[in-house]
C-alpha positions in Angstrom: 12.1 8.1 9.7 11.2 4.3 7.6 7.8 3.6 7.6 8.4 1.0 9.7 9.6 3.3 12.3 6.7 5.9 12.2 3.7 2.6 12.5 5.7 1.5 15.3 6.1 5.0 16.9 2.0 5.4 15.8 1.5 1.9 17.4 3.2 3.2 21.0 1.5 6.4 20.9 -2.4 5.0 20.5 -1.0 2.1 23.4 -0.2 4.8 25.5 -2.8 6.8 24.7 -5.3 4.1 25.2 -4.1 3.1 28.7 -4.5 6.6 30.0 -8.1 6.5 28.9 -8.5 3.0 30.6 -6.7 4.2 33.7 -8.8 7.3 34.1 -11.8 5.7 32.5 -12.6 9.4 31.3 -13.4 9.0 27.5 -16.5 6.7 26.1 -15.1 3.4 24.9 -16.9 2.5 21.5 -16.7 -1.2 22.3 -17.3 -3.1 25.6 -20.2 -2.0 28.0 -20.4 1.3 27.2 -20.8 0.3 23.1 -23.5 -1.7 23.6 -25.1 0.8 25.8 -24.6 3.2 23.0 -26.0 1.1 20.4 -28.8 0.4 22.7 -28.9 3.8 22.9 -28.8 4.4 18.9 -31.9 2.2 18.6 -34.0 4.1 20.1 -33.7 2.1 23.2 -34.6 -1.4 22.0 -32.9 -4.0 20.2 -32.1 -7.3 19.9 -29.4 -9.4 21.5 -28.4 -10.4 18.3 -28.2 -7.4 16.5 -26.2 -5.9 19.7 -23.7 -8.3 18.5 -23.7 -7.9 14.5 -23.5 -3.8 15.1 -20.4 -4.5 17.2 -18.7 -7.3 15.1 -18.8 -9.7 18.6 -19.4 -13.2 19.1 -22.2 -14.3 20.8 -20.7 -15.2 24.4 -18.8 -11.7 24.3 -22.2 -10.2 24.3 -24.2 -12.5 26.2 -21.0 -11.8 29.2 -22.0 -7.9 28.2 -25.6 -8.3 28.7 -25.5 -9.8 31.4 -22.9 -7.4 33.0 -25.7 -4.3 31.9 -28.4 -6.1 33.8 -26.1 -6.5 37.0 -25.9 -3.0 36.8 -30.1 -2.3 36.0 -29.1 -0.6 32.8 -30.6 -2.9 30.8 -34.1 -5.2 31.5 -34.8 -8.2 28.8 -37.5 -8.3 27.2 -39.4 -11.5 25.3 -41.2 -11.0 22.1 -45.3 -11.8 22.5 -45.4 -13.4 18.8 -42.0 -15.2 19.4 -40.6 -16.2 22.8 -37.1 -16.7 21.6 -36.4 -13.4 20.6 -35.3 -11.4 23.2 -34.7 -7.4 23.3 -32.7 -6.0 25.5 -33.9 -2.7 26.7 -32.2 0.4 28.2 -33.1 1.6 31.5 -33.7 4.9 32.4 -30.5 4.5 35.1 -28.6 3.0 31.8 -29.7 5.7 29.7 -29.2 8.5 32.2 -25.8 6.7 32.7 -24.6 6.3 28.8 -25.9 10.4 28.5 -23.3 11.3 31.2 -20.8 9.2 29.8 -21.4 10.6 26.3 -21.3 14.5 27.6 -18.4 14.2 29.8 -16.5 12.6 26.3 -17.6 15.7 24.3 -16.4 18.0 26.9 -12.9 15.9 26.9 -12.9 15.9 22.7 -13.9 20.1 22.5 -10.9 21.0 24.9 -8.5 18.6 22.9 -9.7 20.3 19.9 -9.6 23.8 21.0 -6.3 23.3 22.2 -5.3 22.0 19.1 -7.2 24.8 17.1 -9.2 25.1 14.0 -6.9 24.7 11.5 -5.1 22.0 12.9 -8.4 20.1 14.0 -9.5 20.2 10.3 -6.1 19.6 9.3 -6.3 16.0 11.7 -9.7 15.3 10.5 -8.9 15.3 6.7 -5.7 12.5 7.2 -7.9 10.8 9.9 -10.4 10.2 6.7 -7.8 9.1 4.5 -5.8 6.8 6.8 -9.8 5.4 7.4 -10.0 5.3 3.0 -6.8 3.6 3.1 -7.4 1.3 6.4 -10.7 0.1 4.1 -8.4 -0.7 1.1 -5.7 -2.3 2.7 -8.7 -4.5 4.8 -10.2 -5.5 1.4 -7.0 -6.4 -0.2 -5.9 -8.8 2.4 -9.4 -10.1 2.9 -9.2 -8.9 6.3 
């Protein structure tokens, strides 16, 4: 199999694989809602709007649309700094954060019986090429300037 064929086949397979988890909504999605819940979540519970948006890599509209999605859903309240009123924090909820926990366990479960299944040696076996297709991903980036 050319190169060619196996990033196409690779390409199919995470498509696939990705529309399953959409359709079943069963895994937590890194970006989206539930990322910014989690990096809510990751700092301690408080951050800025801005800084929602550098951790993710999203434009500003994309994560004022999130935002405002999260407060729809009382997962997040916004909060107004006292020494300057244009900064505003968003802040998890105790419904958001008992939400994002739930979300987060029922992923781990999903992950352990995929790697049980798979077993030890070829879950360690998957990990080690998973780094170095990342190493490789970060050199191929930086050479294109990407």
């Amino acid at each position: 199999m050319s190169y060619e064929e196996l990033a196409k086949a690779f390409c199919e397979m995470n498509f696939m694989q990705s529309r399953k988890r959409l359709d079943a909504m069963k895994t937590l999605s890194a970006g989206g809602e539930d990322g910014a819940l989690l990096c809510i979540y990751n700092f301690g519970g408080r951050i800025l709007a801005g800084e929602i948006a550098k951790v993710m890599g999203l434009t500003p509209g994309r994560t004022t649309n999130i935002i405002n999605m999260l407060e729809k859903r009382h997962y997040i309240s916004r909060e107004h700094d006292r020494a300057d009123r244009r900064k505003v924090y968003i802040v998890l909820t105790e419904e958001g954060s008992a939400y994002i926990t739930q979300r987060y366990e029922n992923s781990l479960k999903m992950y352990c019986g995929l790697f049980e299944r798979l077993g030890e040696h070829d879950s360690e076996e998957y990990f080690r090429i998973l780094k170095r297709l990342h190493e490789i991903a970060d050199e191929i980036w930086e050479e294109y300037g990407l």
